[in-house]
C-alpha positions in Angstrom: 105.2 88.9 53.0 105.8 92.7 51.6 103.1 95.0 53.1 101.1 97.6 51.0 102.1 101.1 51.6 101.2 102.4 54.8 100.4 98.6 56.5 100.8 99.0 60.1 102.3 95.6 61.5 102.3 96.3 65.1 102.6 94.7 68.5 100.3 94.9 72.0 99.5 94.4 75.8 97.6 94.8 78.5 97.4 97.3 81.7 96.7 94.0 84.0 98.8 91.9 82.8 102.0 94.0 82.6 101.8 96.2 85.0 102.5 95.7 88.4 100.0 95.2 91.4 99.2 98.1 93.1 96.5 98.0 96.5 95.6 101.2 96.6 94.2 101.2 93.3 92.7 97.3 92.7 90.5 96.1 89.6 88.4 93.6 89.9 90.1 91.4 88.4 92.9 91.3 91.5 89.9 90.8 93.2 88.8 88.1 91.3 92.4 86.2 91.2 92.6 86.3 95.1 89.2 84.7 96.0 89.4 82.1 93.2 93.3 80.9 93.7 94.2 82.3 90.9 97.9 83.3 90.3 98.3 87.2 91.2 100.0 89.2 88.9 102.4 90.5 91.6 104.9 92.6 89.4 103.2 91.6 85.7 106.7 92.6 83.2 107.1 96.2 85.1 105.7 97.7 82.2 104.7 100.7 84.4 108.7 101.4 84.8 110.1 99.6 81.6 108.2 100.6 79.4 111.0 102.6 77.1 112.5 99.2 76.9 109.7 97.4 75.7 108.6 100.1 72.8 111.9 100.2 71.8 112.3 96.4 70.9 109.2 96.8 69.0 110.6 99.3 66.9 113.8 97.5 66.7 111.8 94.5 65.0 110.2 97.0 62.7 107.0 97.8 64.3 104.9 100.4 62.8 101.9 100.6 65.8 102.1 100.0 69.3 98.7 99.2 71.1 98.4 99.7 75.2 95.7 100.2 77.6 94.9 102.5 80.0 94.1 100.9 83.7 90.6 102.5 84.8 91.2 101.9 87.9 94.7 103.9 88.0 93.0 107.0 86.5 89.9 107.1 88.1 91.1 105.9 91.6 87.5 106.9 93.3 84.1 107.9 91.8 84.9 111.1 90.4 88.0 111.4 91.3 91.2 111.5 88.8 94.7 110.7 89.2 96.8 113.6 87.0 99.8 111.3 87.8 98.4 108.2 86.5 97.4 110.2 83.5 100.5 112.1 83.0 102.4 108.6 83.2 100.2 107.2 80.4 101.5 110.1 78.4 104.5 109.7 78.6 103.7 106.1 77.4 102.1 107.0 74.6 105.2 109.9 73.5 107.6 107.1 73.9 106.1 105.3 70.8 105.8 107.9 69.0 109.6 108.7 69.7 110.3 105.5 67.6 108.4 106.6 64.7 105.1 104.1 65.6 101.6 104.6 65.9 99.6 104.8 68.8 96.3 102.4 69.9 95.4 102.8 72.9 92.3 100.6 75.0 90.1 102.2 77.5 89.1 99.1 78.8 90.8 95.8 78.9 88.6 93.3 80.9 89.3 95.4 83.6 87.2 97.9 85.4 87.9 99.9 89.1 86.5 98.2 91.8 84.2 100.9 93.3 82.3 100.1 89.8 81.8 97.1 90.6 80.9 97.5 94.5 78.7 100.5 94.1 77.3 101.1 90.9 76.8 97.4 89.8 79.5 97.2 87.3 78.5 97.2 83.5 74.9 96.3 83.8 74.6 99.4 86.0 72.1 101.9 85.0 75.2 104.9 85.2 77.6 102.4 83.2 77.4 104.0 80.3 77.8 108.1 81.4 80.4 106.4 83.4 82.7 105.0 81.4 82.7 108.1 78.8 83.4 110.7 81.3 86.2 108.5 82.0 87.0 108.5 78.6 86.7 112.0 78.5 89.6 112.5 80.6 91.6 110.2 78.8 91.0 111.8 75.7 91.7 114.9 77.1 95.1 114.3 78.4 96.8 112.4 75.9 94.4 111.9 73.0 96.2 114.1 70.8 99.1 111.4 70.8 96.0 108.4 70.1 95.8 107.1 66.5 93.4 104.9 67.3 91.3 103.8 70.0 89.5 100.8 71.3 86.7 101.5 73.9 86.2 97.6 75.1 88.6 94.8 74.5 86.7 91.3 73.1 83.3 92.5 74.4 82.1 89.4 73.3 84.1 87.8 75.9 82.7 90.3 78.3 79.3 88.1 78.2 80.7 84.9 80.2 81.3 87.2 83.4 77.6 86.2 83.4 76.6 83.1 81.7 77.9 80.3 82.7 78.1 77.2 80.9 76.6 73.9 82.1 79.5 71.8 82.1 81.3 74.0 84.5 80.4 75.2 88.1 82.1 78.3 88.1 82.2 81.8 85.8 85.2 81.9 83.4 85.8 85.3 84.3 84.1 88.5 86.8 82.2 89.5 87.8 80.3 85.9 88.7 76.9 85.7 89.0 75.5 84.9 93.0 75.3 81.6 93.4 72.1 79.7 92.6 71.6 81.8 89.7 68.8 80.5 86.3 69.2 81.0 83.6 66.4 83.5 83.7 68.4 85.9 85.8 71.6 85.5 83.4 69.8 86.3 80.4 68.4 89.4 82.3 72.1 90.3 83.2 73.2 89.6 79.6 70.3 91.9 78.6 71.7 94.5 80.5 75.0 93.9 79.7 74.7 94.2 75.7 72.7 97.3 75.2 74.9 98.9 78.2 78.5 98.3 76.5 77.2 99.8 73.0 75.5 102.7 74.8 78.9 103.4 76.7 80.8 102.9 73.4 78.5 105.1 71.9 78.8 108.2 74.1 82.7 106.9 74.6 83.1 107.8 71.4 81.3 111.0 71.3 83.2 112.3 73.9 86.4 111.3 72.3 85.4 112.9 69.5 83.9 116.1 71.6 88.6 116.8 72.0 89.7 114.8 68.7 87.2 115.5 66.2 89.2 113.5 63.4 89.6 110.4 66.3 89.2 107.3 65.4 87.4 104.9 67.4 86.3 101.1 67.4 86.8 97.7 69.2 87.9 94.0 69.2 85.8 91.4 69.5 87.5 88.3 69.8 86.3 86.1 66.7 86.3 81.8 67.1 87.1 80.4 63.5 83.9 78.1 62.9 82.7 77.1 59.7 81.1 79.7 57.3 77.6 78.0 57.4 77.4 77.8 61.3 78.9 81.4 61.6 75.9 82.5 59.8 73.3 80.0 61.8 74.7 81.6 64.6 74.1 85.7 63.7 70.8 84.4 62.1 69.9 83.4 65.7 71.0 86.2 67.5 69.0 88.5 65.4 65.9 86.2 65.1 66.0 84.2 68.4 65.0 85.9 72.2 68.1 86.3 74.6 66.7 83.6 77.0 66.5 80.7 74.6 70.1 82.1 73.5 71.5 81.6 76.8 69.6 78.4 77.8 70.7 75.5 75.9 74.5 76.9 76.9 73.3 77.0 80.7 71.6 74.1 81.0 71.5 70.4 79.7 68.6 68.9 78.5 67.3 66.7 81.4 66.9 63.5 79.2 70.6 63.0 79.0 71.3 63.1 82.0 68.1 61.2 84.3 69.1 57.8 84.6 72.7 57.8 86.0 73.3 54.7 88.7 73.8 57.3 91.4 73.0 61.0 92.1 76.3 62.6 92.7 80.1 60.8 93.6 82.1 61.7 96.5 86.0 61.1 97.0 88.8 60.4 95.2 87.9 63.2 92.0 90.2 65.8 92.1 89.4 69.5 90.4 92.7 69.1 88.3 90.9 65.8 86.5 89.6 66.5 83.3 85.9 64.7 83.7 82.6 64.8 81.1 81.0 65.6 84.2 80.6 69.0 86.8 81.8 69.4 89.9 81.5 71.0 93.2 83.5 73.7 95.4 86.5 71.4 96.8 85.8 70.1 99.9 89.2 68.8 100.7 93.2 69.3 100.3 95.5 66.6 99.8 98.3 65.6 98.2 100.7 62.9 96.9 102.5 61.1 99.1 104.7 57.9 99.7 103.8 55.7 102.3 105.9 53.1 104.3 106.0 50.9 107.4 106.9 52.6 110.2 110.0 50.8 110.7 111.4 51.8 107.1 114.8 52.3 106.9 114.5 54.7 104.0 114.7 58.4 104.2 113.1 59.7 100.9 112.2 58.4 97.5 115.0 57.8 96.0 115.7 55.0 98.7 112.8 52.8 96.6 115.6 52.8 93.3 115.0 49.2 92.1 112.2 48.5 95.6 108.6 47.1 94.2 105.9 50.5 95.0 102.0 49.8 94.9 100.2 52.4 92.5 96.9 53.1 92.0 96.1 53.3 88.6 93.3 55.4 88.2 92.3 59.1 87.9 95.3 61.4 87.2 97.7 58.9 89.5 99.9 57.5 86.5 101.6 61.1 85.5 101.7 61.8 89.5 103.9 58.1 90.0 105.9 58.5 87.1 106.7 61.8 88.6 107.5 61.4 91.8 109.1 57.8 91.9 112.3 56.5 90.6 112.5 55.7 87.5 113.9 52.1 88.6 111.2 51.5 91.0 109.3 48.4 90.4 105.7 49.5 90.4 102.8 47.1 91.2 99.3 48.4 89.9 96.2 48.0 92.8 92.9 48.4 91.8 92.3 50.5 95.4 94.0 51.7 98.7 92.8 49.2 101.0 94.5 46.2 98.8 97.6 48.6 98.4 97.9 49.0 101.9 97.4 45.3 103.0 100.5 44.5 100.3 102.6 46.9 102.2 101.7 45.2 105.6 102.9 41.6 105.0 105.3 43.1 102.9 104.6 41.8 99.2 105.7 45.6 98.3 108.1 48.4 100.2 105.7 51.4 99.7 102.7 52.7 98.4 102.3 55.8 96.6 98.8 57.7 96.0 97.0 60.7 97.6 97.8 61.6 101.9 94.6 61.2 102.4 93.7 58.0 100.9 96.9 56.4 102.1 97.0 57.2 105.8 93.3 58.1 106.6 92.8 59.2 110.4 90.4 56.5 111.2 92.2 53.8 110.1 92.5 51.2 113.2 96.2 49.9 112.9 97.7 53.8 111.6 100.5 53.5 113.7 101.9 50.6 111.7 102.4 53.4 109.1 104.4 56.8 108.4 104.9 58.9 105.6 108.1 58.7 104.0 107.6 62.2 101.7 103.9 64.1 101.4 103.8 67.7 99.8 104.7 66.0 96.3 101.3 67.6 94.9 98.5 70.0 96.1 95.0 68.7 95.2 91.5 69.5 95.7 89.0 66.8 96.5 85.2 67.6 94.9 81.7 66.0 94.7 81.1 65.1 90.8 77.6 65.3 89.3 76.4 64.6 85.6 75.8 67.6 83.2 72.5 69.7 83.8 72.0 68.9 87.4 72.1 72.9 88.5 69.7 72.7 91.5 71.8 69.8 93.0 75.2 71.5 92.4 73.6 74.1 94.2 73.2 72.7 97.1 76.1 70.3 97.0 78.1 73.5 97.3 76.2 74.8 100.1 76.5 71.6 101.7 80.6 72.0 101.7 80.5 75.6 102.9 78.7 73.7 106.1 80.9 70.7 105.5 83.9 73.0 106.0 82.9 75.5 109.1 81.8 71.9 110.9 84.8 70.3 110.2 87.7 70.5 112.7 91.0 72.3 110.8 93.6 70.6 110.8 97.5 71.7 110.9 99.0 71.5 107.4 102.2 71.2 109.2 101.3 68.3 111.3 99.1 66.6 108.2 99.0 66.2 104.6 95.2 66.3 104.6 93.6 69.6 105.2 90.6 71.7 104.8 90.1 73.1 101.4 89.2 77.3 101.9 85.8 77.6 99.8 85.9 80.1 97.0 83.2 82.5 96.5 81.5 82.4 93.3 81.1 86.2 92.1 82.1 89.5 93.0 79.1 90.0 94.6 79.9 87.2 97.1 82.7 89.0 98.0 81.9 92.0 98.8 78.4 91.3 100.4 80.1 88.8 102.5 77.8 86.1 101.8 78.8 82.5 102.9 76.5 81.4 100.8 74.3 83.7 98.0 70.9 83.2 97.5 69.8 80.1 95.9 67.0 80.5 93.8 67.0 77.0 92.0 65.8 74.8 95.1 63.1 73.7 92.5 64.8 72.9 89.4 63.6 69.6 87.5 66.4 67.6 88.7 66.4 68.1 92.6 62.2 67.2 92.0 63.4 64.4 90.5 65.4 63.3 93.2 62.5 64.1 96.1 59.9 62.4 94.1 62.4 59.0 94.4 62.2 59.8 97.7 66.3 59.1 98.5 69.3 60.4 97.4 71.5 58.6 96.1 75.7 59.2 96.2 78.5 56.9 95.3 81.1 56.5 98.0 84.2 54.5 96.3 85.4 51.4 98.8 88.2 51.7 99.6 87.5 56.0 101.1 87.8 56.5 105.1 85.2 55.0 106.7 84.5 52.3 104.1 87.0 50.6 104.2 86.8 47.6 106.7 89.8 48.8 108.4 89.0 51.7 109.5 86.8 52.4 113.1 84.8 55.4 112.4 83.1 57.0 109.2 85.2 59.0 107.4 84.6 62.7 106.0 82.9 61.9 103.0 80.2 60.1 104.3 79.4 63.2 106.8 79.5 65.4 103.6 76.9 63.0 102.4 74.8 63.5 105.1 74.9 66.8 105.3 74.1 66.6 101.0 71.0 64.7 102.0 69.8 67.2 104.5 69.8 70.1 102.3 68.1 68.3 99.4 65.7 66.1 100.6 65.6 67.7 104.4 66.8 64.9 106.6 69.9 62.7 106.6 67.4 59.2 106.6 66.9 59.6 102.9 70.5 59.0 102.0 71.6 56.0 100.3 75.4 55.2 100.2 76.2 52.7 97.4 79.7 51.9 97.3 81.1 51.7 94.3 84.8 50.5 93.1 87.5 53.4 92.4 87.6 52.6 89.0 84.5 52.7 88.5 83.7 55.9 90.2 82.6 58.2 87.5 81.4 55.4 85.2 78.1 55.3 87.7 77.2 59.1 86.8 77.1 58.1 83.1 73.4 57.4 81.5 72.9 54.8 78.4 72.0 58.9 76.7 75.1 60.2 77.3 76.9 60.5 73.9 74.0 63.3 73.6 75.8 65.7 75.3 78.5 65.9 72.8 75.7 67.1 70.2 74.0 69.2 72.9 76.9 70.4 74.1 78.2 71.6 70.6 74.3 73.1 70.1 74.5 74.8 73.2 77.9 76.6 72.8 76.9 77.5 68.4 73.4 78.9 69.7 74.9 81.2 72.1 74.8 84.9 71.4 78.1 85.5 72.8 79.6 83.4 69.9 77.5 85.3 67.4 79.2 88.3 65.8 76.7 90.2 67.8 78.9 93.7 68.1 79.0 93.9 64.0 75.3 92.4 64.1 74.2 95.5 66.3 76.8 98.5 64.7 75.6 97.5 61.4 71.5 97.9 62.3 71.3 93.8 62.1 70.0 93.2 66.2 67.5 94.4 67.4 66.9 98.3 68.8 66.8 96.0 72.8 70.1 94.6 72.5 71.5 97.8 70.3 70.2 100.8 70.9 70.1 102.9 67.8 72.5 105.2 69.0 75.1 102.8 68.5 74.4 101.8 65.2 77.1 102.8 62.8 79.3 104.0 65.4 82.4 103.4 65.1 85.6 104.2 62.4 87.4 101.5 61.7 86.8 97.4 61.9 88.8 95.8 64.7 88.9 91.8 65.5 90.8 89.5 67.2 91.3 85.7 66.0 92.9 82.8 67.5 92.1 79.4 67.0 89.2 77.9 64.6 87.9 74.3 63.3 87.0 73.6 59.7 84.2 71.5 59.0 86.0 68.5 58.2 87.2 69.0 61.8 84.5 69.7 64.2 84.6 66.2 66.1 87.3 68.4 67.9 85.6 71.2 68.8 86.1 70.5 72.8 89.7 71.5 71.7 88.1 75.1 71.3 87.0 75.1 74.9 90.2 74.0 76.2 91.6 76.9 74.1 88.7 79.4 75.9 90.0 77.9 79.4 93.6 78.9 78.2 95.3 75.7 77.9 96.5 76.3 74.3 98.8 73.6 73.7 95.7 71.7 71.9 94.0 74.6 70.6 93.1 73.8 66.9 95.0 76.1 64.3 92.7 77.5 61.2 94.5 80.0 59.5 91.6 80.4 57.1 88.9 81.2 59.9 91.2 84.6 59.5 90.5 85.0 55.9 86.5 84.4 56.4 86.1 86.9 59.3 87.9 90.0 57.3 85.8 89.0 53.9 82.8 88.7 56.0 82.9 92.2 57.7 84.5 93.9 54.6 81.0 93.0 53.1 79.0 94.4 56.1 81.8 97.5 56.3 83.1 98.4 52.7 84.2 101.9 53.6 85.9 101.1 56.3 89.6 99.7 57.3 90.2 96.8 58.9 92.7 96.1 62.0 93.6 92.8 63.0 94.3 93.9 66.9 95.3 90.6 68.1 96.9 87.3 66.7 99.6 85.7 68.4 100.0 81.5 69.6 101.8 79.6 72.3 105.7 78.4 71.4 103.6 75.5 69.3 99.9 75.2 69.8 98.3 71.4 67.9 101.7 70.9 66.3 102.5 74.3 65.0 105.3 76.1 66.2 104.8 79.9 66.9 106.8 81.1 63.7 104.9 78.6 61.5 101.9 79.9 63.1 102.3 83.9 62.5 103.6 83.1 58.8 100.7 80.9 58.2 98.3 84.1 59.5 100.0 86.6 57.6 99.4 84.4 54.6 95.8 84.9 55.3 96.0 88.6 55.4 97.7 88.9 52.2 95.3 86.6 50.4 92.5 88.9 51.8 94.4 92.1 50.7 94.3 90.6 47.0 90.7 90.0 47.8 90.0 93.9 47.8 89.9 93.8 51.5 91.4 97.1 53.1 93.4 95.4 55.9 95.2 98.5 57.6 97.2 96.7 60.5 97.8 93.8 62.1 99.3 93.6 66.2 100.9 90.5 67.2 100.2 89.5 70.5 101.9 90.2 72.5 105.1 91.6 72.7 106.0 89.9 76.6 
């Protein structure tokens, strides 16, 4: 497309996610990446040190504004005290774009935030957050802001929000800082009250401060904008203006009870792993395994390709198809068993030459003829074993998790050298967790309707498939699930005699949890997630006077100089029967994430109509190689259609980043 005059097609990143890893100066989000098993970002693209070559490849492709961000917790290394060096290197940043004739954004604050923050001053629902975070930007704009076209104060703030809601279908926060565990919803929506009112009173004096060195600075943010439907984007600002936080948080927190009462069981153990995508939650892991091949002991073979053109029992359930289709020849004769025990019995008399499946399913330790057995390859896969409950069930999750923190210490570890089967390290579930060293948190929902529920039945109830160790017929002793139970059954109903194990057949395993109700939770799931003020446009809402003075205080209200967003993916009405593909997108699998160029075109009209003096910057737009069918270049034309239909529309679109340049 030919730009207007003065249309700033530009290109971006992030301090965390290209720069390398430095100790000495952690932000929570290294924190946060080590105690949930998340991938570090060790060296990021060496931004830090190559940062000439990236800015000039920009230019090279024509680039009129290049936006970076400034690490906090670089700058401001303690409370108070500020790095020159770090500062000094961030100027030189920002003169290298300039160098190549481009335009300088620059973000203060990039989902990430200095740990000492976090640790001591209770992060951004703090009561010093806001004086904070603009004597921080203070210094920032007083070392390089005279080479800053534009700034952002918070990246996607409306992101910012699921650090402390969490939704019901998941058990864990998508990002920090986490929320200790046992959490209500009450105390969310508390946090989230704090939260709001705290980032636009630090924009707010952010921007003053700014201001107080570049007088003609310019100064906004990017909240990250979902393409739904015209009519439920204004349902949703509707409610976040009209409707209390806590009812705005609760149907995203918590499942209506009535969908989710009469499941056959209680809660499933074994065989689930945390990889499976299931329509139900689950816990902590509780175990580590992995795929394996199993033979007789007096095999010949020496690996897998010795089973070329050999019949291999399978199990076909669960996520085991893609895992044998993987891992065995392609000639190999597979033979599908409904279960492990049957698989194993085939292998004994010989009707098949090996069995592949998980370690610990194949060769449990309490199996009475084991010795008739090796492994002929484990390590093929690294999976984590969890206890499944149906949606809504918080106060039983609860202590499900505590019960495999117990689970764990009691149970003896076990050499991952010497075994395929080993215990799985339990992750904490916020920042506060970490770095108040509790095992456990505080759990406040010990009397949610669900777990009354379950005492007033007076048992629990927990699915154990057949064929796990300990039910199976073959083996001597009771296997680890079955003690998990136990100790499940003491921390809900306070003694191990109210336990009922009812075994139920692998492939049926999850098909116990599910109530005649449960096509409901699609509807109350879609509900929940379109009622939720985070996916409101609640930072426009509040700048423009729209929310109320308790979520914006009236210093923030008109301030800011320019109209950032960010937009991604988006569903059409026609298309909303795939609006779990949204989620998937949110969880960052984008391969399926639904493509809605127009969602683009709606969101610039929209806030050109609550901002008509002001520009409008398109800070981030960018897809996978091809995301639902569309390849990356399709994509970023089809976008850029968007923004010139809008520019014919009278809408002042100034700029538009792609991200990201790495």
């Amino acid at each position: 497309m030919p730009f207007p005059p003065g249309f700033l097609f530009g290109t971006a990143n992030a301090d965390h996610q290209v720069e390398a890893h430095d100790p000495a100066c952690e932000d929570v989000w290294d924190v946060w990446e080590r105690c949930q098993g998340l991938t570090p970002r060790g060296q990021g693209t060496d931004f830090a040190n190559r940062y000439a070559e990236d800015i000039g490849a920009a230019a090279k492709l024509g680039c009129k504004l290049f936006r970076f961000s400034v690490a906090w917790s670089r700058v401001e290394t303690e409370d108070g005290h500020f790095d020159p060096a770090a500062l000094e290197g961030y100027r030189k940043i920002a003169k290298t774009i300039r160098g190549h004739g481009m335009q300088v954004m620059l973000t203060l604050h990039h989902f990430v935030w200095p740990v000492w923050l976090e640790r001591d001053h209770g992060g951004m629902t703090g009561r010093q957050f806001p004086d904070l975070f603009a004597r921080y930007a203070a210094k920032v704009a007083a070392a390089l802001g005279d080479l800053v076209d534009y700034w952002i104060t918070f990246n996607e703030p409306s992101q910012l929000t699921f650090g402390y809601i969490k939704p019901w279908w998941q058990n864990r926060y998508y990002m920090p800082p986490g929320m200790p565990r046992g959490t209500d919803v009450d105390s969310e929506a508390a946090a989230v009250g704090k939260l709001i009112p705290g980032l636009f009173l630090a924009h707010a004096r952010a921007r003053q401060a700014i201001k107080g060195h570049h007088p003609a600075a310019k100064v906004g943010v990017n909240p990250l904008v979902t393409g739904f439907p015209t009519w439920i984007q204004m349902l949703m600002d509707w409610g976040a203006c009209h409707r209390r936080l806590s009812e705005a948080v609760f149907k995203f927190t918590t499942a209506n009870p009535l969908v989710t009462e009469k499941a056959g069981v209680d809660l499933v153990i074994g065989g689930v792993t945390a990889q499976e995508q299931t329509r139900f939650e689950y816990s902590d892991p509780y175990l580590r395994t992995g795929k394996a091949i199993l033979v007789r002991a007096d095999y010949a073979g020496a690996d897998a390709a010795s089973l070329a053109g050999k019949k291999v029992a399978v199990i076909g359930i669960g996520n085991q198809p893609d895992a044998w289709n993987r891992n065995l020849p392609s000639s190999a004769r597979k033979v599908l068993f409904a279960d492990y025990h049957a698989a194993r019995e085939a292998l004994k008399n010989g009707t098949v030459e090996a069995v592949h499946g998980d370690a610990f399913f194949l060769l449990p330790e309490q199996l009475k003829d084991g010795a008739f057995y090796r492994f002929l390859v484990t390590g093929l896969s690294e999976e984590s074993y969890v206890v499944v409950v149906p949606h809504g069930h918080v106060g039983l999750l609860a202590l499900v998790d505590r019960s495999v923190g117990i689970f764990q210490k009691e149970m003896a570890q076990v050499d991952p050298a010497a075994s395929p089967v080993a215990r799985e390290a339990r992750k904490p579930i916020s920042l506060y967790d970490v770095f108040h060293d509790e095992e456990h948190g505080t759990l406040r929902s010990l009397h949610t309707r669900d777990l009354r529920r379950i005492r007033k039945r007076g048992r629990l109830r927990v699915g154990i498939r057949t064929d796990a160790p300990g039910m199976s017929s073959g083996c001597r002793t009771e296997g680890p699930e079955i003690r998990l139970a136990r100790e499940i059954a003491r921390q809900v109903m306070g003694h191990e005699e109210a336990l009922e194990i009812i075994p139920v057949e692998p492939a049926n395993r999850l098909k116990v949890l599910q109530s005649p109700s449960g096509w409901l939770n699609w509807a109350w799931r879609f509900w929940g997630t379109v009622s939720l003020i985070a996916n409101a446009n609640w930072w426009y809402l509040g700048t423009s006077g729209r929310l109320p003075e308790e979520l914006c205080p009236q210093e923030a209200v008109g301030a800011q100089d320019f109209v950032g967003l960010d937009y991604y993916w988006g569903l059409p009405t026609w298309k909303l029967n795939r609006f779990r593909a949204l989620e998937e997108a949110a969880h960052g699998r984008f391969l399926k994430a639904p493509v809605w160029p127009r969602g683009l075109f709606h969101a610039l009209r929209r806030f050109h109509r609550w901002f008509p003096d002001q520009e409008l910057f398109i800070v981030e737009n960018g897809s996978v190689p091809v995301a639902n069918g569309i390849s990356r270049s399709d994509y970023l034309r089809l976008h850029l259609q968007q923004v010139e239909a809008a520019l014919g529309n009278g809408v002042p679109v100034k700029g538009y980043n792609y991200w990201s340049i790495t």
